[in-house]
N, C-alpha and C positions, 0 to 999 in steps of 0.2 A: 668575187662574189660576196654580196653581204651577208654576215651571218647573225638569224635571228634567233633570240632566245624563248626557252620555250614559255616563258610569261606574255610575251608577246604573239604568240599562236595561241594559247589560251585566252587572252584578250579577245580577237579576232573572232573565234569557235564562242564565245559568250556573249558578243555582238550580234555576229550570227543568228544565234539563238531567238537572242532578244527580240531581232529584225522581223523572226518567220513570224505570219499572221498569226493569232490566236487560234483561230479553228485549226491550221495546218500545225500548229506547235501545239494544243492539246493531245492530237494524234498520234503523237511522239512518243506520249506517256501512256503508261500501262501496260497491258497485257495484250501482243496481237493476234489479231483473230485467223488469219490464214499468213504462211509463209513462215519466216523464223521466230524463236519464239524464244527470250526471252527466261523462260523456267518459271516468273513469278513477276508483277505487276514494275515496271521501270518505272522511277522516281525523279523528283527535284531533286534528291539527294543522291541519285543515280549518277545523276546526269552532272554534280558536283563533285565527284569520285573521280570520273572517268575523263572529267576536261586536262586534268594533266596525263592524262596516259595515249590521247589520240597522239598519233606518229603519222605525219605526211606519207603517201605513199602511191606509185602509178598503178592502178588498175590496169590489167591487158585490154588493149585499144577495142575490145568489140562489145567493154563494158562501159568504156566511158562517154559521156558527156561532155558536150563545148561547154566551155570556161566553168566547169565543176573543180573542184577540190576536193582529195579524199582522202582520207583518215581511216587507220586502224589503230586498235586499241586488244588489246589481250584481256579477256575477260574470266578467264576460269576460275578466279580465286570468288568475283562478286556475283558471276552466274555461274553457279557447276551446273542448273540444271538447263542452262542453255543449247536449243537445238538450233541449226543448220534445217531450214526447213522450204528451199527454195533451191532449186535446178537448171543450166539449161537446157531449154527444149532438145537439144542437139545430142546430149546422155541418155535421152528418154528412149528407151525399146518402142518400137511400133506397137505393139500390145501395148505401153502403157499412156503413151502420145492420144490413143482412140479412145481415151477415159480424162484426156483435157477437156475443160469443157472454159470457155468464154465469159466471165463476169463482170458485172461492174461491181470496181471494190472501191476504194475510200477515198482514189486517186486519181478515179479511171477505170479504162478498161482493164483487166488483168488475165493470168490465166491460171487455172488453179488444177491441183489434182487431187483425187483424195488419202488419205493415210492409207488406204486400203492397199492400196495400188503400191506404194512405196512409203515406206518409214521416214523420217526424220534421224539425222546423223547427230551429235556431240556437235557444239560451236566452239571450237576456243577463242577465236578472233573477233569481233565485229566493226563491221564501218558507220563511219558517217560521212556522207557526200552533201557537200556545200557547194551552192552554186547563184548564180542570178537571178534578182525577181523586182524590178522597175528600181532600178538603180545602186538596190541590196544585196550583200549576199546575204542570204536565209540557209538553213538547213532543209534540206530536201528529206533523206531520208538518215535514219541511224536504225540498224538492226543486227544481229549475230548473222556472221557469215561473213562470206566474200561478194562483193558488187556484179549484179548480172546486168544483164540490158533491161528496161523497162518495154513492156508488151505496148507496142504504138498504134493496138485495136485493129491491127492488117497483117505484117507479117511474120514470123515467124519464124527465126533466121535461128544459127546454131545455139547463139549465147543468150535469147532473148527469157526471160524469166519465167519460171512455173514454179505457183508457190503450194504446199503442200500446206491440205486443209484439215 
């Protein structure tokens, strides 16, 4: 098995970067508006911090996506105030499932719940999943937390995302 060094993964993760379109790589940065959050607005300098500390890693199979890559990265020293702010559908009580409600968010369709309902947790982890886009790999998403299924606007399976608003 070859063995790559981790300059060579950050290469990769920087090309990436470079590759995602402009609108979808503006939406990278900042502060998000539903789902995990971050504690305070994620930066160019964020995101120069953090490209040595992604660690290849499998997601359990009913979060992943064909030909993605994914990466965690330990963030508590650069985000303490980072939440955990996205569920799957499948931990949600029936009392809290009936206060889902259906949006279009930045990406898509999405599903969201309110703080009310349920709090936001401490993140110490978060990912970034890299994946294909007309011949590229681009960065799809980077947020605190663990990888869920993304909501495919139908159905609603155990692992499928609710992000808390």
């Amino acid at each position: 098995m070859e063995k790559r060094s981790i300059f060579e993964d950050e290469f990769k993760l920087q090309e990436a970067m470079d590759a995602t379109p402009v609108g979808h790589r503006d939406s990278l940065f900042g502060e998000r508006a539903a789902g995990s959050r971050w504690g305070r607005a994620f930066t160019e300098n964020d995101w120069e911090t953090l490209l040595p500390l992604w660690q290849k890693f499998d997601p359990v199979e009913a979060a992943r996506m064909a030909g993605c890559a994914y990466y965690e990265a330990n963030i508590e020293a650069l985000f303490p105030g980072a939440t955990n702010g996205a569920l799957p559908w499948g931990v949600l009580h029936a009392s809290q499932q009936k206060h889902v409600r259906e949006v279009d968010g930045a990406h898509g369709k999405e599903l969201q719940l309110s703080a009310e309902h349920l709090s936001h947790s401490a993140a110490s982890m978060a990912t970034l999943i890299v994946g294909p886009d007309e011949g590229k790999q681009v960065v799809y998403t980077m947020h605190p937390g663990l990888p869920l299924a993304p909501y495919d606007g139908e159905s609603r399976t155990f692992a499928t995302a609710v992000k808390l608003t």
